[in-house]
C-alpha positions as CSV (number, residue, x, y, z in Angstrom):
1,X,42.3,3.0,-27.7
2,X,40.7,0.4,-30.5
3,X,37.3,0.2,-30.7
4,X,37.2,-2.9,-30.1
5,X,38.7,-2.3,-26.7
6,X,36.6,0.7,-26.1
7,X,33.7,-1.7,-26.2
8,X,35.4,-4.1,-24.5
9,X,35.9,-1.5,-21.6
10,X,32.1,-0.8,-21.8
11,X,31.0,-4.2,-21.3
12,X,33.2,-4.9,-18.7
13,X,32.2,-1.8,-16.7
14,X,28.1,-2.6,-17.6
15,X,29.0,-6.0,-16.0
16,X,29.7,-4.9,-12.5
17,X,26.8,-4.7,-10.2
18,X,27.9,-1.2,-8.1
19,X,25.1,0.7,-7.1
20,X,27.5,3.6,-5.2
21,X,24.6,5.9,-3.3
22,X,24.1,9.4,-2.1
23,X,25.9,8.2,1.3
24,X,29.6,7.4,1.9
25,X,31.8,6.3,3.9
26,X,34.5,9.3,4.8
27,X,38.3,7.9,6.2
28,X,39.1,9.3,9.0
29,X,42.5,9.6,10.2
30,X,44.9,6.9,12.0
31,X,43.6,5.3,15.0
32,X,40.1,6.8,13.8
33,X,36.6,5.0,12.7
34,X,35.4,5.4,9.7
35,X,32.7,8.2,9.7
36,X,29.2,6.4,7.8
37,X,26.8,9.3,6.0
38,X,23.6,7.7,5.2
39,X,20.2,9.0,2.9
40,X,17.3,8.4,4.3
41,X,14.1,9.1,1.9
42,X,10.5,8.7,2.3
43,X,7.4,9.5,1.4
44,X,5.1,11.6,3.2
45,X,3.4,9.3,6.0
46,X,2.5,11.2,9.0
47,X,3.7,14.5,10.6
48,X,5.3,15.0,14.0
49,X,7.3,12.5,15.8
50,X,4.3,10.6,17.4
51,X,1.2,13.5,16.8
52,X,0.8,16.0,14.0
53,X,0.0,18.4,16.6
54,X,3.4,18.6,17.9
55,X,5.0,22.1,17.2
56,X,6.7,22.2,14.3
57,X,5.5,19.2,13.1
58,X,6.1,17.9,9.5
59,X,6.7,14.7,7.7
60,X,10.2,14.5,8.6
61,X,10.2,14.5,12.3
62,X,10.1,11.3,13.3
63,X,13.2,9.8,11.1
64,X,14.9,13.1,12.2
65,X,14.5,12.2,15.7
66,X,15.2,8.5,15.6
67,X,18.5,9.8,13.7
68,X,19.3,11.9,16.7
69,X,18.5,9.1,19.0
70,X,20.5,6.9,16.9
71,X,23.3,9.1,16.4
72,X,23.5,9.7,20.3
73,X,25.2,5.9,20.7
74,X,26.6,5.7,17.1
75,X,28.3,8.8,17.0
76,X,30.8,7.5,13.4
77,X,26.9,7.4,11.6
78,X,25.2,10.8,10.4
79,X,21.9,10.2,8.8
80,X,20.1,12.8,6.5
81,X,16.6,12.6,5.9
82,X,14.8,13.8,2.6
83,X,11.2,13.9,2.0
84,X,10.1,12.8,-1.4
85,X,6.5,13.5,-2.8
86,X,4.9,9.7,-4.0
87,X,4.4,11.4,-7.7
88,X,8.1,12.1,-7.9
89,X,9.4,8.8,-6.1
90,X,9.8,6.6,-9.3
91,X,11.6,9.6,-11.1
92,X,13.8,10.1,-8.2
93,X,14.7,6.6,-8.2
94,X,15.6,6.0,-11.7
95,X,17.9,9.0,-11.7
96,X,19.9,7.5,-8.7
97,X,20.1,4.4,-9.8
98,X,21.1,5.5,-13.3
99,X,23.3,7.8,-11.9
100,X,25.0,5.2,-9.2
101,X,23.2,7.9,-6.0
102,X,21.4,6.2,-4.4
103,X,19.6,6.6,-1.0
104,X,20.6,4.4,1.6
105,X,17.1,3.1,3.0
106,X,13.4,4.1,1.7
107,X,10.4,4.5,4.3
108,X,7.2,3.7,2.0
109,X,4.1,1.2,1.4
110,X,5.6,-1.8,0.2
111,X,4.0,-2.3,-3.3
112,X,5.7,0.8,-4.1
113,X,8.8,-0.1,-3.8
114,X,8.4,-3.9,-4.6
115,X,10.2,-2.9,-8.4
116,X,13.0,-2.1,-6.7
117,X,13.4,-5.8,-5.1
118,X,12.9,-7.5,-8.7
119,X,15.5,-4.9,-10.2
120,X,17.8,-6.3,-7.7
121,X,18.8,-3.1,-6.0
122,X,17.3,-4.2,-2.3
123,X,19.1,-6.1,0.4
124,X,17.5,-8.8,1.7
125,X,16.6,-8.0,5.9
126,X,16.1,-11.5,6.9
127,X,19.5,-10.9,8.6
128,X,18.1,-8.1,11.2
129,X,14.7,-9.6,11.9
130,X,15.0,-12.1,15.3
131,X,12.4,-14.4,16.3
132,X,10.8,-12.3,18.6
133,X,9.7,-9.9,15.7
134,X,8.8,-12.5,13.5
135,X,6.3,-13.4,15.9
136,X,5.0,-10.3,17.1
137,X,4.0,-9.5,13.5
138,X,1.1,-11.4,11.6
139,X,1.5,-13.5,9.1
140,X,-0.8,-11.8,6.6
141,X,2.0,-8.8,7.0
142,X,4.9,-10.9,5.9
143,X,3.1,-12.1,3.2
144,X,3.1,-9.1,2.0
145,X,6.9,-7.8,2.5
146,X,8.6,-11.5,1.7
147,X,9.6,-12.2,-1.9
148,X,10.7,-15.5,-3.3
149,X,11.2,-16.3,0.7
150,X,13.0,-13.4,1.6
151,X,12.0,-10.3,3.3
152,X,12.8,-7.2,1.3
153,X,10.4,-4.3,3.5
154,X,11.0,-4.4,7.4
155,X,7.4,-3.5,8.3
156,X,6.9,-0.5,10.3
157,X,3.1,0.2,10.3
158,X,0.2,-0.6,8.1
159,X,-2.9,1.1,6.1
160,X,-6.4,-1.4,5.9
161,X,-8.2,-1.0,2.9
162,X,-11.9,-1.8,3.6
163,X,-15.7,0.0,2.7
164,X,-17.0,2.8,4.1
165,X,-20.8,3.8,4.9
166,X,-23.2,6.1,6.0
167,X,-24.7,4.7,9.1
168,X,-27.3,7.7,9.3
169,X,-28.5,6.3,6.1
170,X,-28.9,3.1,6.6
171,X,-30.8,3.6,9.8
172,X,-33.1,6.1,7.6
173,X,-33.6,3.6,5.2
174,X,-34.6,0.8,7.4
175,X,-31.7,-1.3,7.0
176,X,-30.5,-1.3,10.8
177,X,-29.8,-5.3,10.4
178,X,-26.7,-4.4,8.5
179,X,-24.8,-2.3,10.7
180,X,-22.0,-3.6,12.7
181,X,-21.2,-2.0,16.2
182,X,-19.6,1.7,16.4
183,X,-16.1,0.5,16.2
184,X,-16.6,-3.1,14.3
185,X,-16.4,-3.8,10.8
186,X,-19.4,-5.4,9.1
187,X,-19.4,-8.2,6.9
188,X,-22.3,-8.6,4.3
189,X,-22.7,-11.4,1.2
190,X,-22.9,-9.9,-2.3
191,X,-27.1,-10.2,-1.5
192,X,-27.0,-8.4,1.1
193,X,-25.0,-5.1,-0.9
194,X,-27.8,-5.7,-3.8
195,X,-30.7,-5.5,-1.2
196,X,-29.0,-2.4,1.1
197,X,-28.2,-0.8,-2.8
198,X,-31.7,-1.1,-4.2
199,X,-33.1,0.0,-0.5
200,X,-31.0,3.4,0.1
201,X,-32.0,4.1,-4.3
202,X,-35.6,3.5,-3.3
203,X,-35.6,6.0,-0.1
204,X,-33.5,8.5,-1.6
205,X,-32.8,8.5,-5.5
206,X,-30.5,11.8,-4.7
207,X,-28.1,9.6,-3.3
208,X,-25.7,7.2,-5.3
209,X,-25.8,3.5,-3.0
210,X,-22.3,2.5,-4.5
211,X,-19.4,4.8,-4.6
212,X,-17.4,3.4,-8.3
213,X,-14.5,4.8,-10.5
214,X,-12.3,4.0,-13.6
215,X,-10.8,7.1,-14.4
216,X,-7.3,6.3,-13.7
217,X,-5.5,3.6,-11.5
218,X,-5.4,5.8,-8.2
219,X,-8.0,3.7,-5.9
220,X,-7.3,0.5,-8.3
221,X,-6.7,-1.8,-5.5
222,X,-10.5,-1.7,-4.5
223,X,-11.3,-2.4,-8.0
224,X,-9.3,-5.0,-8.4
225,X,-10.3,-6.8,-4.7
226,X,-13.9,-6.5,-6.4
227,X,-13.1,-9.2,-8.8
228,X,-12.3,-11.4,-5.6
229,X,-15.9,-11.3,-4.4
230,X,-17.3,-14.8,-6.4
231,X,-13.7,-16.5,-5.2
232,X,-11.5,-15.6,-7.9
233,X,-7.9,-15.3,-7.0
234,X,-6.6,-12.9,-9.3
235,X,-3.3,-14.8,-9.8
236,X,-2.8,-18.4,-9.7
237,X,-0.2,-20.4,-7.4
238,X,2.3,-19.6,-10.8
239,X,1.8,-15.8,-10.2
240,X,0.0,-15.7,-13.6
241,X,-3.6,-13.7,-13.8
242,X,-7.0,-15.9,-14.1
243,X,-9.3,-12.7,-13.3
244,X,-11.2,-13.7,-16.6
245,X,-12.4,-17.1,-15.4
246,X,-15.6,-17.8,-14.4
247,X,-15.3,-16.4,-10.9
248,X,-13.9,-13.0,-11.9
249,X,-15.8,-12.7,-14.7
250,X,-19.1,-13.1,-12.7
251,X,-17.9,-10.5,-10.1
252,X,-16.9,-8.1,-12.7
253,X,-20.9,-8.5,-14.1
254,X,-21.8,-8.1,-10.6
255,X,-20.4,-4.5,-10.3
256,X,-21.6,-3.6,-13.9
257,X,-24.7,-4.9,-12.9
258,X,-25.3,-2.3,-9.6
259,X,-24.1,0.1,-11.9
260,X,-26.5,-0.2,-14.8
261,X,-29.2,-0.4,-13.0
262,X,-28.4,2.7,-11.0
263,X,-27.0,1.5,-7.5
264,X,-23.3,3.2,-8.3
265,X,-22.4,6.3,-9.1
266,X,-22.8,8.1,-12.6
267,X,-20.4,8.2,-15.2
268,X,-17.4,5.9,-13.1
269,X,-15.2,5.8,-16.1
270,X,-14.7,9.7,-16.0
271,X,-14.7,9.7,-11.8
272,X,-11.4,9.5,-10.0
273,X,-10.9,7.9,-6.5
274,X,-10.9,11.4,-5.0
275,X,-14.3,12.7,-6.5
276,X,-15.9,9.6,-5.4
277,X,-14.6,10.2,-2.1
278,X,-15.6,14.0,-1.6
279,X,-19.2,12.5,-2.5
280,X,-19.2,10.5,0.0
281,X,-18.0,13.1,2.4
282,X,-20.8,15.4,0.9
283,X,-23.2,12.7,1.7
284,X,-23.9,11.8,-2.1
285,X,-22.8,8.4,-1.9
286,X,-23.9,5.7,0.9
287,X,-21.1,3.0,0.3
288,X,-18.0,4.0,-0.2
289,X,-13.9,2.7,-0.6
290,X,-11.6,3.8,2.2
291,X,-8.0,3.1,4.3
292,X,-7.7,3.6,7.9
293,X,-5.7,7.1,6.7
294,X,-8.6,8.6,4.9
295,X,-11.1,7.6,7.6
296,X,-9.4,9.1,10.3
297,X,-8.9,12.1,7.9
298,X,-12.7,12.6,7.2
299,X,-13.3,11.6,11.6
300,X,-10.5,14.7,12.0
301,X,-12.5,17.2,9.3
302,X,-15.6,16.1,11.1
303,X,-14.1,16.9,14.3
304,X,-13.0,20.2,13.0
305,X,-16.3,21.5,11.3
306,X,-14.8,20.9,7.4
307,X,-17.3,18.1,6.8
308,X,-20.7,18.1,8.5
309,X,-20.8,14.9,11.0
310,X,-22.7,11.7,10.3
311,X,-21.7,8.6,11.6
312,X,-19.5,6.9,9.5
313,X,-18.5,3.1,10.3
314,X,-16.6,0.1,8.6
315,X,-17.1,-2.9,6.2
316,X,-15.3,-5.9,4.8
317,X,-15.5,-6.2,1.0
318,X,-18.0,-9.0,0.5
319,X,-16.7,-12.4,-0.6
320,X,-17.8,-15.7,-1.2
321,X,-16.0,-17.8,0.8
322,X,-14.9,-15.0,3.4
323,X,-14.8,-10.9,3.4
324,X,-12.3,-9.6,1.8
325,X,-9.4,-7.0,2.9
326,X,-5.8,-5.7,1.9
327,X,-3.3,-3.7,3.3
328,X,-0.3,-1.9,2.6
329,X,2.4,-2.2,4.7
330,X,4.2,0.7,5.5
331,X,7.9,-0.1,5.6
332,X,11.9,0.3,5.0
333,X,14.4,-0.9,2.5
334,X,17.9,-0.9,2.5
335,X,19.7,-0.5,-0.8
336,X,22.6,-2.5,-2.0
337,X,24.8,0.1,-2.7
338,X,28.1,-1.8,-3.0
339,X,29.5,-0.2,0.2
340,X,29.3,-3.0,3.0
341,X,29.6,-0.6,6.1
342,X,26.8,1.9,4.5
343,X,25.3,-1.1,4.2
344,X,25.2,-2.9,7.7
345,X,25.0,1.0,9.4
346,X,21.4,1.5,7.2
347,X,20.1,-2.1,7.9
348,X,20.7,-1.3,11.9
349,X,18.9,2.0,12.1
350,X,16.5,0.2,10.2
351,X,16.4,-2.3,12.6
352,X,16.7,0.2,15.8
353,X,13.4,2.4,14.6
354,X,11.5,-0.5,13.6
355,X,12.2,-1.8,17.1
356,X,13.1,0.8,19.7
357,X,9.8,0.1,21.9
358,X,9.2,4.1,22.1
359,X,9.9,5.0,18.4
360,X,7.4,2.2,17.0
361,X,4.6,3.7,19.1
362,X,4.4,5.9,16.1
363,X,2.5,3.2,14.1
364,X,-0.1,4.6,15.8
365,X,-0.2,7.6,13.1
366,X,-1.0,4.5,10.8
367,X,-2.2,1.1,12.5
368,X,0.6,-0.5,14.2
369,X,1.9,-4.2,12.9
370,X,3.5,-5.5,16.4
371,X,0.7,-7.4,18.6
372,X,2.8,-6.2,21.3
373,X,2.0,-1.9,20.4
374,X,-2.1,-2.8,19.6
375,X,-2.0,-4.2,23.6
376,X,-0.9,-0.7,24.5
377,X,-2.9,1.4,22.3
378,X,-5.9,-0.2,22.6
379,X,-7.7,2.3,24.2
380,X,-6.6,5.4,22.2
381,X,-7.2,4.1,19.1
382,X,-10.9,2.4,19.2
383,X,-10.9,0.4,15.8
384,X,-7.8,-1.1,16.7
385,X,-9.0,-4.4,18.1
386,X,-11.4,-4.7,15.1
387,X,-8.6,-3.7,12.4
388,X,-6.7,-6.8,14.0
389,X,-9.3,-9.5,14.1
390,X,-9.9,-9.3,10.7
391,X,-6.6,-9.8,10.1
392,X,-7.1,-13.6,8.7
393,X,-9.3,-11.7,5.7
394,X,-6.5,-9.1,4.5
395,X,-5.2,-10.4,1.1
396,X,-1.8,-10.0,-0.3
397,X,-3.2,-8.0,-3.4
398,X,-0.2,-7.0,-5.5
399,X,1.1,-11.1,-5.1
400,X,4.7,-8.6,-5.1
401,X,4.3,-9.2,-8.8
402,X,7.1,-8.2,-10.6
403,X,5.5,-5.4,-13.5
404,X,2.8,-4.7,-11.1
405,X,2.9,-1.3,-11.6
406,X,2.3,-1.6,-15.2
407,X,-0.5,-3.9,-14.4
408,X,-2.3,-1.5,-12.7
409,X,-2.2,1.2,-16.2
410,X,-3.3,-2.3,-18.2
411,X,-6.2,-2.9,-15.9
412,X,-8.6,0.6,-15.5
413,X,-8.9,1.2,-19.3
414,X,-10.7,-2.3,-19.7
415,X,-13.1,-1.2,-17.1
416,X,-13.6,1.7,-19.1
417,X,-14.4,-0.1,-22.2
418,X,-17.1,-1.9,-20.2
419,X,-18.5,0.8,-18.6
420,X,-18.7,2.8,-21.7
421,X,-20.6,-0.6,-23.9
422,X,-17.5,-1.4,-25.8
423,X,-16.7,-4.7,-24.1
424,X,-18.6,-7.2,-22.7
425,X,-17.1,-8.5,-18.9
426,X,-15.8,-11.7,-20.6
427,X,-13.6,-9.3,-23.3
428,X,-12.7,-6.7,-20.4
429,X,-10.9,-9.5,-18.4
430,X,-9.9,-11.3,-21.6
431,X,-8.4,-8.5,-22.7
432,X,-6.6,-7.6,-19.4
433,X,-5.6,-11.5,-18.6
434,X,-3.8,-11.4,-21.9
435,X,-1.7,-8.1,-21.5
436,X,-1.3,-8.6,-17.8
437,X,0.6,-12.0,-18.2
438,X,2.6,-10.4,-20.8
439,X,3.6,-7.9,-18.4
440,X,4.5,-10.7,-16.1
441,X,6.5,-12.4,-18.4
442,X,8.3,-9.8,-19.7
443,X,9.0,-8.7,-16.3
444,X,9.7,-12.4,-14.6
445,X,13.0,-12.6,-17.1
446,X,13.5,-9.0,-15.6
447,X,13.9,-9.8,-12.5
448,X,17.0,-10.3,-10.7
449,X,15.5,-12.1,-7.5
450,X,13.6,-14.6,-9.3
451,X,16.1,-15.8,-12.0
């Protein structure tokens, strides 16, 4: 063979969109059905089927028993399951789909996998999601799973991102005006943080007011909701970033504010997410970040004698126009592998765990999405209620921008440099704005779904 029709054969073959996965579908004999193998991978969420104390528990029982159930009236599908750990998803997933393996469906957050839409390697759900579902779901939840108006992640459960703080402290420190009730989430203006900061450093300069960090982007999404608290909108109705207009810029000299004049905690640019936490478990920080998943894991350590009990309730970022909240939304993808029946068999066991009114009950191990589970679990789970009022105040952070995950290694080095002297808040945001919407450009021609 030429060359010439060597390349010709290579170009021809790099043309066709065939993403061929780990599944397959295996022919049976005459008069037989086709026998469907589907991957299923996921993250690690929650162990057990509906409780981690369950024996034998571990991250995989629940898919592994919605397979069985599944299986049970669909007996031409056999479904594997595969527990990935997060740090080793996005390798995994470049290897398959460089390699033409990949999984059949992905149980994650959504912003995690939101690449994988703009890459065009997702199929659209819209197809398996009725009108009863779209209704028993908020709509701060599609928002945050619906891309160019079609729904890539079939939400399962979700994870609240709010503040944290010491009630014991605040009591100690006079400040017994800002607490909401035991299971309610408080909402306080940007004054009333800078009074309740300056009040716990004045009745015990031990303690840091403000838990803050910028070593790396774990815990970003709090950062980045800060710059929200004068108004700012983070991206535009384009998708492109304005943090460094007025707005942001006066929120991010809000924060550098607390922290220079000693409301935060010490040396943030060297502090990761997880030290910041462990202070506040250690009582060393009053104010702190935290998701519904790492509340309930310090609640369980109290419970169990690992972290000495204080009582520990919720708050709303503060924000100018209303408090401030995110989410992420714990959900499935299919894959378009190029194999129709792997295809439609992954979409409706999608569809069948996401539904099955037994197996969603396990949204309880995060915070379930359906109105029609939080009217059951009410009284098991006693920030539920709370959780879904403020459901009008969760944000859509990410904005499912295609590059975000590079936006997020753009955006904790210009905190550094203003934490450390080296930029002003106007050159930090500059700085990032400028990058940022180059990522998003480069990214936007990128993507598949939004050519």
């Amino acid at each position: 063979m030429t060359n010439k029709l060597v390349m010709g054969a290579v170009v021809l073959a790099s043309s066709v969109l065939f993403m061929a996965g780990c599944g397959k579908t295996d022919k049976k004999a005459d008069g037989e059905s086709d026998k469907v193998t589907l991957e299923l991978w996921l993250t690690p969420q929650w162990k057990g089927v509906m409780d981690a104390s369950e024996e034998k528990a571990d991250y995989d029982s629940f898919f592994k028993e919605a397979a069985k159930r599944y299986e049970a009236d669909n007996p031409n599908v056999k479904i594997n399951v595969q527990v990935i750990p997060g740090e080793q998803r996005a390798d995994k997933l470049s290897v398959a789909i460089q390699t033409k393996e990949l999984p059949d469906m992905f149980f994650d957050s959504s912003f995690a996998l939101s690449e994988y839409a703009h890459m065009g390697v997702l199929a659209p759900l819209d197809d398996i999601i009725d009108e009863e579902t779209k209704s028993d779901i908020s709509a701060s939840i599609w928002d945050n799973v619906t891309i160019a108006d079609k729904t890539y992640f079939y939400p399962f459960g979700h994870n609240p991102g709010t503040l944290v703080y010491n009630a014991d402290m605040f009591k100690a420190a006079g400040l017994d005006k800002y607490l909401a009730g035991e299971h309610e989430i408080a909402n306080w203006s940007t004054e009333d943080l800078r009074t309740i900061a300056e009040t716990l450093k004045a009745k015990n300069k031990d303690v840091a007011p403000f838990g803050l960090f910028a070593k790396n982007n774990q815990g970003d999404t709090w950062n980045m909701s800060y710059m929200r608290m004068f108004g700012n909108t983070f991206f535009d109705k384009d998708g492109k970033i304005v943090v460094n207009e007025d707005s942001g810029v006066e929120a991010l000299e809000y924060i550098d504010q607390l922290r220079e004049d000693g409301l935060t905690t010490k040396g943030a640019e060297t502090l990761t997410s997880n030290d910041v936490n462990a202070m506040f478990q250690n009582k060393q920080t009053a104010i702190n970040f935290t998701n519904s998943v790492l509340f309930n894991g310090i609640a369980k350590d109290m419970e169990d004698g690992k972290v000495e009990k204080f009582d520990m309730r919720l708050a709303n970022i503060p924000g100018k126009d209303q408090p401030i909240s995110f989410t992420y939304v714990t959900s499935s993808v299919v894959f378009d592998t190029g194999d129709q029946a792997r295809i439609d068999a992954a979409k409706d066991f999608v569809k069948f765990y996401s539904t099955d009114e037994e197996l969603v009950k396990a949204s309880k191990n995060t915070l379930p999405v359906r109105e029609s589970v939080i009217s059951q679990l009410e009284g098991e789970m006693p920030y539920l209620n709370a959780y879904n009022q403020n459901s009008d105040n969760i944000i859509n952070f990410s904005n499912n921008t295609p590059g975000y995950v590079e936006l997020r290694n753009a955006f904790f080095p210009e905190l550094q440099a203003l934490f450390t002297g080296d930029k002003s808040a106007q050159e930090a945001l500059d700085s990032f704005t400028e990058n940022g919407n180059r990522i998003i450009e480069d990214n936007t021609k990128k993507s598949v779904i939004l050519k």
